[in-house]
C-alpha positions as CSV (number, residue, x, y, z in Angstrom):
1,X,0.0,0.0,0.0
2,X,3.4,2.4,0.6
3,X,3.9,1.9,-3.1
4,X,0.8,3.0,-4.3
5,X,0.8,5.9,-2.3
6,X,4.2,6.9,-3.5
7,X,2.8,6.2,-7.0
8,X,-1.1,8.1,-6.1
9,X,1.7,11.6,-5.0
10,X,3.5,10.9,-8.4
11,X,0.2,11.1,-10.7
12,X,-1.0,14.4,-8.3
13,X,-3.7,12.6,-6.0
14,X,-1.6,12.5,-2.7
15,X,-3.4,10.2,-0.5
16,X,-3.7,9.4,3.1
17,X,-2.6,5.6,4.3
18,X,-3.0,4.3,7.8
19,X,-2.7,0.6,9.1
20,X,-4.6,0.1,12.0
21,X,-2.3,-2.6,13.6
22,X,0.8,-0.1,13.6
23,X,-1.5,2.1,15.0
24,X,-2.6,-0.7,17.9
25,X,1.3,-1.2,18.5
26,X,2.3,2.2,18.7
27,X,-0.6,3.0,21.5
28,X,0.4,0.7,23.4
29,X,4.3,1.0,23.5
30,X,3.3,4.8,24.2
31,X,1.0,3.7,27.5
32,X,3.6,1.2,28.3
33,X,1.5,-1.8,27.5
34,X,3.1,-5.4,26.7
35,X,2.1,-6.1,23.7
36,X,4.0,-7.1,21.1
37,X,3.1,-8.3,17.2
38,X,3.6,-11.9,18.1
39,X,1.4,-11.9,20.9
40,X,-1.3,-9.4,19.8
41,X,-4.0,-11.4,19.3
42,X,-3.4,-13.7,22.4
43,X,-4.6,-10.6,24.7
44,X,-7.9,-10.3,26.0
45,X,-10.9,-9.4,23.4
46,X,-12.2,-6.4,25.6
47,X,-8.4,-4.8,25.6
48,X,-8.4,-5.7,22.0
49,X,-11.5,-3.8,20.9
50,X,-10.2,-0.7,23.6
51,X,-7.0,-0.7,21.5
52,X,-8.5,-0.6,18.2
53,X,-11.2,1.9,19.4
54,X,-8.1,4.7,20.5
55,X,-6.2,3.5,17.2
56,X,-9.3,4.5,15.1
57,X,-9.7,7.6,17.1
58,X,-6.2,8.7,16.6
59,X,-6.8,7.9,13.0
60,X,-9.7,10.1,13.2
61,X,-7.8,13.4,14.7
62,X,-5.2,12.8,11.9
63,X,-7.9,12.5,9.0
64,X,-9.7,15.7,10.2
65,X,-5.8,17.7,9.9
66,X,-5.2,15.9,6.3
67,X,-8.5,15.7,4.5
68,X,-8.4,13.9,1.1
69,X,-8.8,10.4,-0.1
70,X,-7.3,8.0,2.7
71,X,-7.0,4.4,2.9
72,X,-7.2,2.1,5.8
73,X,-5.7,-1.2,5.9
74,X,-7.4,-3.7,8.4
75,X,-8.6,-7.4,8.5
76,X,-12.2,-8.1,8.6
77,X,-10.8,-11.5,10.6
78,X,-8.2,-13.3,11.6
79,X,-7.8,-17.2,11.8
80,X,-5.9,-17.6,15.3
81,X,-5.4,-20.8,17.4
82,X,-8.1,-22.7,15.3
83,X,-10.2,-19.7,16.3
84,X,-12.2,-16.7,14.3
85,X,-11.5,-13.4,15.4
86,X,-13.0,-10.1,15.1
87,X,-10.6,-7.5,13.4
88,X,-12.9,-4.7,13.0
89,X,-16.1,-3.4,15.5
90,X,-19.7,-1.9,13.7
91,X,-18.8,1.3,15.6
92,X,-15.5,1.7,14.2
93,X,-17.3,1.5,10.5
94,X,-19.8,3.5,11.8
95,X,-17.6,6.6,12.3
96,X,-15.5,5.8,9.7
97,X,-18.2,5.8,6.9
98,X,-15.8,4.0,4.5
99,X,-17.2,5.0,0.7
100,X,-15.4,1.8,-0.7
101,X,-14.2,-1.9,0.1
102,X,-11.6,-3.3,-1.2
103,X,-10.2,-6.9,-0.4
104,X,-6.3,-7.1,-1.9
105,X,-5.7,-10.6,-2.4
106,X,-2.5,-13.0,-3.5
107,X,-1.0,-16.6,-4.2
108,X,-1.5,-19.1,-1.8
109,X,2.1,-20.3,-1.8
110,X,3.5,-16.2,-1.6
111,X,0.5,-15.8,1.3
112,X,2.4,-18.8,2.8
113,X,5.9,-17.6,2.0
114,X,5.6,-14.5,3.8
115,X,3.8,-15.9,7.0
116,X,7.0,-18.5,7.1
117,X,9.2,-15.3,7.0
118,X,6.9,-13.5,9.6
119,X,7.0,-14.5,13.5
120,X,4.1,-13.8,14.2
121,X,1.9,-16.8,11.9
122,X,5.4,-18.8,11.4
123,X,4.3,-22.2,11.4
124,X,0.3,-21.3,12.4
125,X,-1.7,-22.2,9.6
126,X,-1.3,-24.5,6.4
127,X,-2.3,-23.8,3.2
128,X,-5.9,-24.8,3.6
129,X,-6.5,-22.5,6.5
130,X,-5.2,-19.6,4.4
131,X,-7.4,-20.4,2.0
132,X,-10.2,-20.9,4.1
133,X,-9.1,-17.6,5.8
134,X,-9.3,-15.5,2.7
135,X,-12.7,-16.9,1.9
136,X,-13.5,-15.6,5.1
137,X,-12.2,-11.9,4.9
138,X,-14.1,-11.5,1.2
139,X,-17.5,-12.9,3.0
140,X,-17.5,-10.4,5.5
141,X,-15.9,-7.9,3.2
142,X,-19.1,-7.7,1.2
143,X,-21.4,-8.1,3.3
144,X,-20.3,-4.9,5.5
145,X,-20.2,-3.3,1.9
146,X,-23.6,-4.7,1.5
147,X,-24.6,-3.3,5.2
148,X,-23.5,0.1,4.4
149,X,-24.5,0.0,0.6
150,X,-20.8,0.6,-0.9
151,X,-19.4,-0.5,-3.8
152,X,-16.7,-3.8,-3.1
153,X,-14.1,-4.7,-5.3
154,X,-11.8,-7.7,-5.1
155,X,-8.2,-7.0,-6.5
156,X,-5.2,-9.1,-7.5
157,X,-1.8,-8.1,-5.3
158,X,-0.3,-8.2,-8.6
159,X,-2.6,-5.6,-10.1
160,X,-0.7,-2.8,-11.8
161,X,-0.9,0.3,-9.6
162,X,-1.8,2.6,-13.0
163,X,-4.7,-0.2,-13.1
164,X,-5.8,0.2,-9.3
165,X,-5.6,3.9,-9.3
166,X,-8.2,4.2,-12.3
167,X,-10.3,1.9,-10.4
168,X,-10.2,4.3,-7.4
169,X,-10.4,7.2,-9.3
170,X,-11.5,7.4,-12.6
171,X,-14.6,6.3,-14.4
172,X,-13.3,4.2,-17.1
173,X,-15.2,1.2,-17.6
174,X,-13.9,-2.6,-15.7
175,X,-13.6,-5.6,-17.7
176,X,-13.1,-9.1,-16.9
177,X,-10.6,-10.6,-19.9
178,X,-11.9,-14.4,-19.9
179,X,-9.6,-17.3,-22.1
180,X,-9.6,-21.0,-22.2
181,X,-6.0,-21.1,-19.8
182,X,-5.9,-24.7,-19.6
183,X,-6.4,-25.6,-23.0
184,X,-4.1,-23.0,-24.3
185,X,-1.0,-23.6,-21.7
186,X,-0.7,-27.0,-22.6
187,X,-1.4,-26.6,-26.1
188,X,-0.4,-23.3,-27.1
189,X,1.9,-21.9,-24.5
190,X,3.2,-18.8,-26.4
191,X,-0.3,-17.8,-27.1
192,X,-1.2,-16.6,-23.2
193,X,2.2,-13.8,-23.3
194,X,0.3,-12.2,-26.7
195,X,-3.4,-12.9,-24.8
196,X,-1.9,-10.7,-21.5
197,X,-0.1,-8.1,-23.7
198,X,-3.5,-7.0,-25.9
199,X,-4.7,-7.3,-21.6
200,X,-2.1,-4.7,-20.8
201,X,-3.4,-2.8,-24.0
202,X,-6.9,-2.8,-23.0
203,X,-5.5,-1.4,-19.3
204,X,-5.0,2.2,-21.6
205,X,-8.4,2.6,-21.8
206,X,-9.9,-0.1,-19.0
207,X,-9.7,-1.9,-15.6
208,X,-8.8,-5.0,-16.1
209,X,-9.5,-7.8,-14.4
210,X,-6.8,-10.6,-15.5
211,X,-7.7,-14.3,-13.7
212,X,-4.0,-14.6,-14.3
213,X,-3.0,-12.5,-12.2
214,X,-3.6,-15.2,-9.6
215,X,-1.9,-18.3,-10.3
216,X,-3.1,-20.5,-7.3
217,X,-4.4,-23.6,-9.5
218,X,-0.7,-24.2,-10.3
219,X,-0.4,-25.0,-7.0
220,X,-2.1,-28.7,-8.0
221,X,0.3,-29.3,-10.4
222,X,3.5,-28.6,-8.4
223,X,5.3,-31.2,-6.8
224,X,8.2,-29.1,-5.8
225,X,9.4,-25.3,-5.8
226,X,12.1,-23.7,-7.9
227,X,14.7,-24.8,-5.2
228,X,13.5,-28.8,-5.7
229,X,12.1,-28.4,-2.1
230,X,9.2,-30.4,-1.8
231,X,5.7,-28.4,-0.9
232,X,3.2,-28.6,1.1
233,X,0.9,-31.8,0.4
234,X,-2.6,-30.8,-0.9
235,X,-5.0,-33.6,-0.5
236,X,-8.2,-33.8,-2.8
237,X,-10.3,-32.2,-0.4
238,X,-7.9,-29.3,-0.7
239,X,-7.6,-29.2,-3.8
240,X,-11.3,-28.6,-4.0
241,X,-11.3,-26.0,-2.3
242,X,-8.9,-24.0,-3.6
243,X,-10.6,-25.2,-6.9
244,X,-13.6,-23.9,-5.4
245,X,-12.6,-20.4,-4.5
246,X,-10.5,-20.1,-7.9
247,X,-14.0,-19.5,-9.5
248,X,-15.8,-17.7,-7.0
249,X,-12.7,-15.4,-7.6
250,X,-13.4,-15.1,-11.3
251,X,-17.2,-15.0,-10.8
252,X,-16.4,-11.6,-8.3
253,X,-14.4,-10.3,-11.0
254,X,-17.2,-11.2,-13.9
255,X,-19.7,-9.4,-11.4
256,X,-17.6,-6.1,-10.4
257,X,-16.9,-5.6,-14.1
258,X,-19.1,-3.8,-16.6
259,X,-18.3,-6.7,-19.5
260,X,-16.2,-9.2,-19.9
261,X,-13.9,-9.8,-23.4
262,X,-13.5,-13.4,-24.8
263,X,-10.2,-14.3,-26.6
264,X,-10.7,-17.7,-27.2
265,X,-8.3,-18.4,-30.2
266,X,-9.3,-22.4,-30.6
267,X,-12.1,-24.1,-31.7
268,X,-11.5,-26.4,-28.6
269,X,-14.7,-26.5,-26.0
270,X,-13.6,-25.0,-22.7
271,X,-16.0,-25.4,-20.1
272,X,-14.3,-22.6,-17.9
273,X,-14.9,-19.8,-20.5
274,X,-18.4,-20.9,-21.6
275,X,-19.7,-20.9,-17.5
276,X,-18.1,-17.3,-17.6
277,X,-19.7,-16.0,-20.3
278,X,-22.8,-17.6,-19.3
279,X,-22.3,-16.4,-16.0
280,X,-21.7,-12.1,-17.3
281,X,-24.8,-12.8,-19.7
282,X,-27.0,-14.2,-16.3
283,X,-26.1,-10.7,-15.0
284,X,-26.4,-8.4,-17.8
285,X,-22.8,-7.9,-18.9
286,X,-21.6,-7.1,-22.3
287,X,-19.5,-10.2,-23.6
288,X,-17.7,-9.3,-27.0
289,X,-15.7,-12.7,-28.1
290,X,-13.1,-13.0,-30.6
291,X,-13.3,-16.3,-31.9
292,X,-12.0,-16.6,-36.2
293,X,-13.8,-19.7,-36.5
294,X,-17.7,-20.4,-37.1
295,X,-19.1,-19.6,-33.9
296,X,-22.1,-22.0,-32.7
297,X,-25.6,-21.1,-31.5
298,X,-25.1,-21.7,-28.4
299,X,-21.9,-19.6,-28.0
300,X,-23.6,-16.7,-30.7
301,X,-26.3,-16.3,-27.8
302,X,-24.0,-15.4,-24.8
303,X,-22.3,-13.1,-27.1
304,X,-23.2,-9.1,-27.6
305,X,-20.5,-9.1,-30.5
306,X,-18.3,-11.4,-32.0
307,X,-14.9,-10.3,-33.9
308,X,-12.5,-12.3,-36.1
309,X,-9.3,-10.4,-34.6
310,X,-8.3,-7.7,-32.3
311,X,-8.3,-4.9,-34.5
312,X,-12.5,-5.6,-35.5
313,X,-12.7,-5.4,-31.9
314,X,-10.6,-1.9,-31.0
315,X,-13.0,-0.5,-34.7
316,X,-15.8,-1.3,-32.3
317,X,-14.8,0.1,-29.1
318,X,-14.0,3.6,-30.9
319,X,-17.3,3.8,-32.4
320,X,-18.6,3.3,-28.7
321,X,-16.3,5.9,-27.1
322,X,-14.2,3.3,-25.2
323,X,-10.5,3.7,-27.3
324,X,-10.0,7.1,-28.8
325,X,-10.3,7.2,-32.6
326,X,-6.7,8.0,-32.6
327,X,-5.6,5.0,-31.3
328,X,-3.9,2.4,-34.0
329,X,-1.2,0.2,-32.6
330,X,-3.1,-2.8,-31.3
331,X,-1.4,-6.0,-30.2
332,X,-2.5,-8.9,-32.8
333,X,-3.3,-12.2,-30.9
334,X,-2.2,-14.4,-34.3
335,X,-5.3,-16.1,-34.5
């Protein structure tokens, strides 16, 4: 979050950032409190909620001195000692009146990494509990969004900050770019760099949404890390559920988008791209496809548009104001 505030003063939109467990840690070195990061969330729930309660007002005196768009980085839970713990009170959201949710998340196995390099969750939970713990954070994410009637986004760590920043603040249309990822990996591997560098062209003009940008499947098909180290065993029950969540991810980023864009450069039937599509037509999104072969019925029906190549596509999205008319270097896909 540092980084995109460095990168918000760069563009001219200096913002406010405060994380409200540096905040707990500093209160309480200050009244002399033992507390440290390790041990946080072992102290009593009532001296918990007091701390939070004079981080947020501390938070609150600072806001009033620097007014403009500010940022607040806190869990909506935390998965401790088998355990589900609070990280947030109603009347903390009360005062706060946030005007937008966002949960930032990231790979399993780099979620995992950093925990092992952290004291404080070194050797606490395994790679199901993470998973189960960002589930968590996301279901109560919207549902205080939903409670205070805010929009919620959910956003890839690896996100570009240009990318995040026209979320926040700019009102350029969000697309989900949807692509059969299986089918083309194994059988067209140079295909996906050309399918994320038209992505990064659409980013100009778009939010993006890139189910790439998340790479967590891969973690069913690893048997060790770049080292040879052996990684964590993932049963099938796991594996499910990390399955699972992979496409509740993509359906959140199908439903916070305005339409989704189908590159789908094979005639090959993949089941991942056609539930997507069927998914952004269930809830009144836009799909435009480009597909070069004869398209069938079924497919025709969940599209608004269908293009043989890139370029048919960008001709379209002048015409609707999307890409300025000036605009004529566009990636070709090869297909």
């Amino acid at each position: 979050m540092r980084e995109f505030q460095e990168y918000c003063t760069r563009r001219g939109q200096p913002i406010n950032f405060f994380d409200m467990g540096s905040h707990i840690l500093n209160i309480a070195k200050e009244q002399g409190l033992p507390l440290t990061t390790e041990k946080i969330l072992d102290v009593d729930e009532k001296v918990l909620k007091l701390m939070r309660a004079l981080a947020l007002e501390r938070i609150t005196r600072e806001l009033e001195k620097s007014p403009g768009p500010s940022f607040i980085t806190i869990h909506a839970c935390f998965r401790w000692r088998g355990l589900l713990l609070p990280g947030f009170d109603f009347n903390n959201l009360d005062r706060l009146r946030p005007d937008i949710y966002i949960n930032i998340v990231d790979n399993l196995d780099d979620i995992k990494r950093r925990m092992q390099e952290n004291p404080q969750w070194r050797d606490k939970l395994n790679l199901n509990e993470i998973n189960v713990w960002l589930d968590e954070e996301k279901f109560i994410t919207q549902i205080l969004a939903e409670r205070y009637n805010k929009p919620y986004y959910l956003v890839s760590r690896q996100h570009p900050l240009d990318n995040f920043y026209d979320l926040i603040f700019s009102n350029k249309k969000k697309v989900y770019l949807s692509y059969p990822i299986t089918h083309i990996e194994r059988e067209f591997p140079e295909k996906i760099d050309k399918i994320r560098e038209f992505g990064n062209y659409l980013r100009k003009y778009l939010v993006l949404f890139d189910p790439l940008d998340i790479k967590d499947t891969d973690l069913l098909l690893k048997q060790s890390d770049e080292e040879g180290q052996k990684i964590e065993y993932i049963d099938k029950t796991e594996a499910e559920k990390i399955e699972t969540r992979t496409i509740d991810r993509d359906y959140q980023f199908i439903y916070q988008s305005d339409m989704i864009i189908v590159l789908y450069p094979t005639e090959y039937l993949s089941p991942g791209v056609l539930s997507e599509m069927n998914f952004a037509h269930r809830y009144n999104k836009d799909v435009y496809a480009v597909f070069p072969y004869n398209p069938s019925p079924f497919f025709s029906r969940l599209c608004t548009q269908i293009f043989k190549n890139t370029g048919e596509l960008v001709e379209n999205f002048k015409k609707l104001g999307i890409i300025p008319e000036g605009e004529v270097a566009v990636p070709t896909l090869g297909f």
